[in-house]
C-alpha positions, -999 to 999 in steps of 0.1 A, spaced: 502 -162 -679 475 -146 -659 439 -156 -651 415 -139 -638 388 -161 -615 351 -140 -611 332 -168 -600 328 -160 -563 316 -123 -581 286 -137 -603 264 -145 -577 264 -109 -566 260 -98 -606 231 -98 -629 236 -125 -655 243 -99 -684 271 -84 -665 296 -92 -689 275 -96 -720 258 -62 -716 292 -41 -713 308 -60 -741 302 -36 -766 314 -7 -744 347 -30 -738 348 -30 -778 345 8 -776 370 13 -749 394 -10 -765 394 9 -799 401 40 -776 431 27 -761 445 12 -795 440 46 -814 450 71 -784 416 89 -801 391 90 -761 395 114 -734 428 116 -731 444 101 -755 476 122 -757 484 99 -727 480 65 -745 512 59 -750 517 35 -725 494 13 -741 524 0 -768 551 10 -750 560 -30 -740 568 -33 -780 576 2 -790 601 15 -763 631 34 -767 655 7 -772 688 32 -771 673 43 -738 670 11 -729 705 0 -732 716 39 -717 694 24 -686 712 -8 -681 747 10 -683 739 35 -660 726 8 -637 755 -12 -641 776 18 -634 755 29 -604 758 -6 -591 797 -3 -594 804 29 -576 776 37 -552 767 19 -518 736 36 -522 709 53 -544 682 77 -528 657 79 -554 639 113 -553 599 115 -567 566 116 -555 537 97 -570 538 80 -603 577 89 -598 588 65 -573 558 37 -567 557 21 -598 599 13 -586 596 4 -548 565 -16 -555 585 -39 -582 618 -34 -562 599 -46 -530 582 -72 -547 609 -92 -569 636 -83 -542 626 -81 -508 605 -52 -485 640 -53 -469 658 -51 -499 684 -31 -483 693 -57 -456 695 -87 -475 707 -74 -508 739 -95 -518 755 -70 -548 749 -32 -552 736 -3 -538 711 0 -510 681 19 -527 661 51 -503 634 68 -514 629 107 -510 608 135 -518 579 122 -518 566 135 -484 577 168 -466 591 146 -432 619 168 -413 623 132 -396 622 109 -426 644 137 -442 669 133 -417 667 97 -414 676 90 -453 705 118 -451 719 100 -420 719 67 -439 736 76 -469 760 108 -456 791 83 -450 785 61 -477 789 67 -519 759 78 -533 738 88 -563 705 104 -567 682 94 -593 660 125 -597 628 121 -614 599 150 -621 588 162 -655 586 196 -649 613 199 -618 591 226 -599 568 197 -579 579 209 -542 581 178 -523 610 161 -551 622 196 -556 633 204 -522 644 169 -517 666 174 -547 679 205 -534 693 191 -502 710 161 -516 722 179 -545 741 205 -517 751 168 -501 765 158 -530 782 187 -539 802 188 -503 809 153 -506 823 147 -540 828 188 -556 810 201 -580 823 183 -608 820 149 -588 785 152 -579 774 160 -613 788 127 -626 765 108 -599 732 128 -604 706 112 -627 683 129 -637 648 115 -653 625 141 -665 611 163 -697 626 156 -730 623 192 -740 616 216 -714 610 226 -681 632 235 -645 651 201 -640 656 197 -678 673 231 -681 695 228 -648 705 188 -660 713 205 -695 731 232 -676 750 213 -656 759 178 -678 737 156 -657 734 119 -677 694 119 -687 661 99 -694 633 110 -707 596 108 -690 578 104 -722 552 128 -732 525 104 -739 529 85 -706 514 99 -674 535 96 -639 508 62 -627 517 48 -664 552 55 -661 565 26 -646 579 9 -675 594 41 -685 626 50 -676 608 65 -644 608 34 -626 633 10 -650 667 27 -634 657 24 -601 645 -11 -606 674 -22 -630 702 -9 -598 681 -34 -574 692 -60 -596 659 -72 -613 662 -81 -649 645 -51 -664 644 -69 -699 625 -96 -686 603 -80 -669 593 -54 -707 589 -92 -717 563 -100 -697 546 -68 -701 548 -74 -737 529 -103 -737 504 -89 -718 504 -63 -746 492 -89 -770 473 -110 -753 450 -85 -737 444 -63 -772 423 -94 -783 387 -86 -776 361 -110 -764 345 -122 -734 374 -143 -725 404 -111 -723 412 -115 -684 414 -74 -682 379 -71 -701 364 -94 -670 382 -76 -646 370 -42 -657 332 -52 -664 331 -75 -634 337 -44 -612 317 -17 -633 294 -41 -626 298 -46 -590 299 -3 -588 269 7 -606 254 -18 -582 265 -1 -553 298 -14 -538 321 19 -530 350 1 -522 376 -22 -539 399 -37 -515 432 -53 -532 447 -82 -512 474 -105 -511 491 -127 -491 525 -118 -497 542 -89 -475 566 -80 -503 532 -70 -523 523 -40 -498 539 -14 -523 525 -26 -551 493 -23 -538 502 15 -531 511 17 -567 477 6 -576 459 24 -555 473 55 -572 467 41 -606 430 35 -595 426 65 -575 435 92 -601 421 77 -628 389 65 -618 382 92 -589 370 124 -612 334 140 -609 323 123 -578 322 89 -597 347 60 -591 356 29 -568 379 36 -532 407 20 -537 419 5 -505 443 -22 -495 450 -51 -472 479 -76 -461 466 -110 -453 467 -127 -435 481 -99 -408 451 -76 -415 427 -106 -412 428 -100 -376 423 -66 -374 405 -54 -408 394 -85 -413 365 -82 -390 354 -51 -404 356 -71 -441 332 -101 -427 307 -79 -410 313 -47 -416 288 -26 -438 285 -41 -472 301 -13 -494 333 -33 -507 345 -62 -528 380 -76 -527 406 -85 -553 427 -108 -544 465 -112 -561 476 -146 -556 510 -160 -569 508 -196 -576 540 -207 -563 561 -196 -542 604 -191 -546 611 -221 -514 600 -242 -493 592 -244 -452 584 -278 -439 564 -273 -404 582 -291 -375 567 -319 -350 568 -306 -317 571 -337 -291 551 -321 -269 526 -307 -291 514 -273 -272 499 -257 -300 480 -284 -313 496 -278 -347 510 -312 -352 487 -322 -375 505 -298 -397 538 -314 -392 556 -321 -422 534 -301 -442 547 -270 -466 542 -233 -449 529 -226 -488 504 -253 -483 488 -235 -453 490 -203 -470 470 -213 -502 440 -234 -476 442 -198 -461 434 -180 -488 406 -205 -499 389 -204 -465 392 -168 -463 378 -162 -494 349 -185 -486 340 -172 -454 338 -131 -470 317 -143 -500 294 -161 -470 296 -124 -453 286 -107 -483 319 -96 -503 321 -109 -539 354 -120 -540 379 -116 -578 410 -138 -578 437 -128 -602 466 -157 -607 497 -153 -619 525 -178 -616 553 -163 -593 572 -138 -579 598 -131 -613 603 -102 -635 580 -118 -666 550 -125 -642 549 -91 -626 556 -70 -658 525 -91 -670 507 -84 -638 514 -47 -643 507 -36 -674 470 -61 -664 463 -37 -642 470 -6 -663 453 -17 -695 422 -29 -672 426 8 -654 422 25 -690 390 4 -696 372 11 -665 377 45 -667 358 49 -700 331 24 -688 330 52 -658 325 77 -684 359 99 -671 390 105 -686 414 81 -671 447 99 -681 443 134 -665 440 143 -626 426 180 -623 420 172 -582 454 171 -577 461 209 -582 439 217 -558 459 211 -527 495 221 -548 472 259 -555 468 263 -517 498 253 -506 515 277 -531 499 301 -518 503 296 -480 544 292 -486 540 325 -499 552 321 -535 550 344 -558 519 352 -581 498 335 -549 493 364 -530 455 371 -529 448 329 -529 471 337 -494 451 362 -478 420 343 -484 433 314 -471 447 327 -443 415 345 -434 395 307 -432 428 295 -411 428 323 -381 
């Protein structure tokens, strides 16, 4: 279902790059399979494609259906883990302009995760005159960026529809047992999912974190935990041939020999939020004790003519992974043009797709000539099964690089550090000294 191409990486590795991490791979493997490394009170991702909640499931797919049914839109409130795992599958199996060309339900906006007066005021304008629901997602509620979004459309809601009207169209995804939005969702008879405890916010997207959203876009959520589940068993096998195992040794490899940077690419423009999801799912679990990759990201072949030069000739520090979907959902036959301006017509007749892929191949050729070892990773198509294989790739491969990094791949204690000192410059309570301090460096 997938494949994973490291040829145009070995000329750049030592011959034992593979063969000398293979028993760290076995290592890392058992890690993930027991939950027993760093971390592994978040492993639960790692079996969730077979051992989900499949009441939940269902409660998903109704909600979604009845989402679909009464809303013209759905703003989507969560930062992080809580809303790119959904707009990257959203953008990638629907459309980047899903809201424009969607056919059946709701338009789908995402909030809260950025502190935008403008954006803010953009999303409230788009859905004010419309039916709405919000889909709220945070495990503990107090995160500021989804919890002031949540405050405003709730107060929308509540003017639009009452009290006991807006309750009946709030969603709310977030602890099983505890914390702020659990107790005010209790409180007020919101419908529910859980953000399971095992599963961090990057891992979540299977969850019922990103399934609601994705299931009221229209995608066929079941499909897609197919797909993932057959990633689940195909990639638990160990050996040399396990796509994620090359993956994750064939950049170990490329770090410890000095590249910095790992540039994701594809050459689809529905796959730019995906490539934000991964760059969180990268970024926080390899970037801990001044270890770990950049994780960066390109659209080609727009930004092969503007990053593209810095990628050819540019200081050596990176490598690129390239996602490239084998076929594509139609066809575009290139016209003749009489008069032949462009010089193109000795494309004419020939498939858009067709120039695309010798695009690809030249490009890829001409960076490996430039000094940028090159991954290819295949899967078939844009559907649900391909990308829930493609995802949970790239989260099982994530797991294992972060213990061939030495880190815990499932925790993110950089994160608080900005959330401390901002805290403390809003003036909440318990901050107050962290304030003056701050303040002091700021003046």
């Amino acid at each position: 279902m997938l494949e994973c191409n490291v040829s145009n990486t070995t000329p750049f590795l030592p011959e034992d790059w593979l063969t000398s991490r293979l028993p760290a791979l076995e290592r890392a493997r058992a890690m993930l399979e027991k939950g027993d490394g760093p971390g592994g009170a978040f492993t639960g991702w790692v079996h969730l494609p077979r051992d989900y909640d499949k009441g939940e499931f269902s409660r998903i797919q109704a909600a979604a259906e009845r989402i679909r049914g009464d809303s013209q839109a759905l703003v989507v409130i969560g930062i992080g883990g809580s809303y790119l795992g959904a707009r990257a599958v959203v953008e990638l199996l629907r459309s980047p302009n899903f809201n424009l060309t969607r056919r059946d339900g709701p338009e789908i906006y995402f909030a809260g995760n950025g502190l935008s007066s403008d954006a803010m005021l953009e999303v409230i304008d788009l859905v004010k005159d419309k039916d709405f629901s919000v889909n709220v997602i945070s495990k503990s509620g107090t995160t500021t960026e989804p919890a002031v979004a949540f405050r405003i459309f709730k107060a929308l809601l509540e003017e639009k529809y009452g009290k006991e009207g807006a309750k009946t169209r709030i969603y709310a995804t977030t602890d099983a047992h505890r914390g702020g939005l659990k107790g005010l969702a209790d409180a007020e008879g919101y419908e529910e999912f859980v953000v399971p405890d095992a599963v961090g916010g990057r891992y979540s997207v299977l969850t019922a974190v990103g399934l609601l959203p994705i299931a009221c876009a229209g995608v066929d959520i079941g499909a897609l935990m197919e797909g993932a589940a057959q990633a689940m068993e195909a990639l638990s096998r160990p050996g040399a041939d396990n796509p994620a195992w090359q993956y994750a040794a064939a950049r170990h490899a490329l770090y410890t020999g000095g590249r910095k940077v790992e540039i994701l690419a594809a050459y689809e423009p529905s796959f730019r939020f995906f490539g934000e999801w991964w760059k969180q799912l990268y970024g926080e679990s390899e970037g801990k004790e001044h270890k770990g990759l950049f994780p960066a990201s390109v659209e080609f072949t727009a930004d092969l003519h503007s990053m593209g030069q810095y990628i050819q000739e540019g200081e050596r520090l990176m490598f690129e992974t390239v996602v490239r979907f084998a076929r594509s959902r139609g066809s575009v036959a290139i016209p003749h043009d009489p008069d032949n301006v462009d010089g193109l017509n000795f494309l004419a007749g020939k498939d858009l797709s067709f120039v695309a892929e010798q695009a690809m191949r030249g490009t890829l050729l001409a960076h490996v000539d430039g000094g940028v070892p090159n991954l290819v990773v295949t899967v078939p198509g844009r559907c649900e099964k391909s990308v829930g294989w493609l995802i949970y790739f790239f989260e099982y491969a994530c797991g294992l690089s972060g213990y061939l990094l030495g880190v815990n791949p499932f925790d993110q204690p950089g994160v608080e550090a900005y959330k401390n000192n901002m805290y403390a410059l809003l003036g909440k309570p318990g901050y107050e000294e962290r304030r003056a301090a701050l303040e002091a460096r700021l003046s």
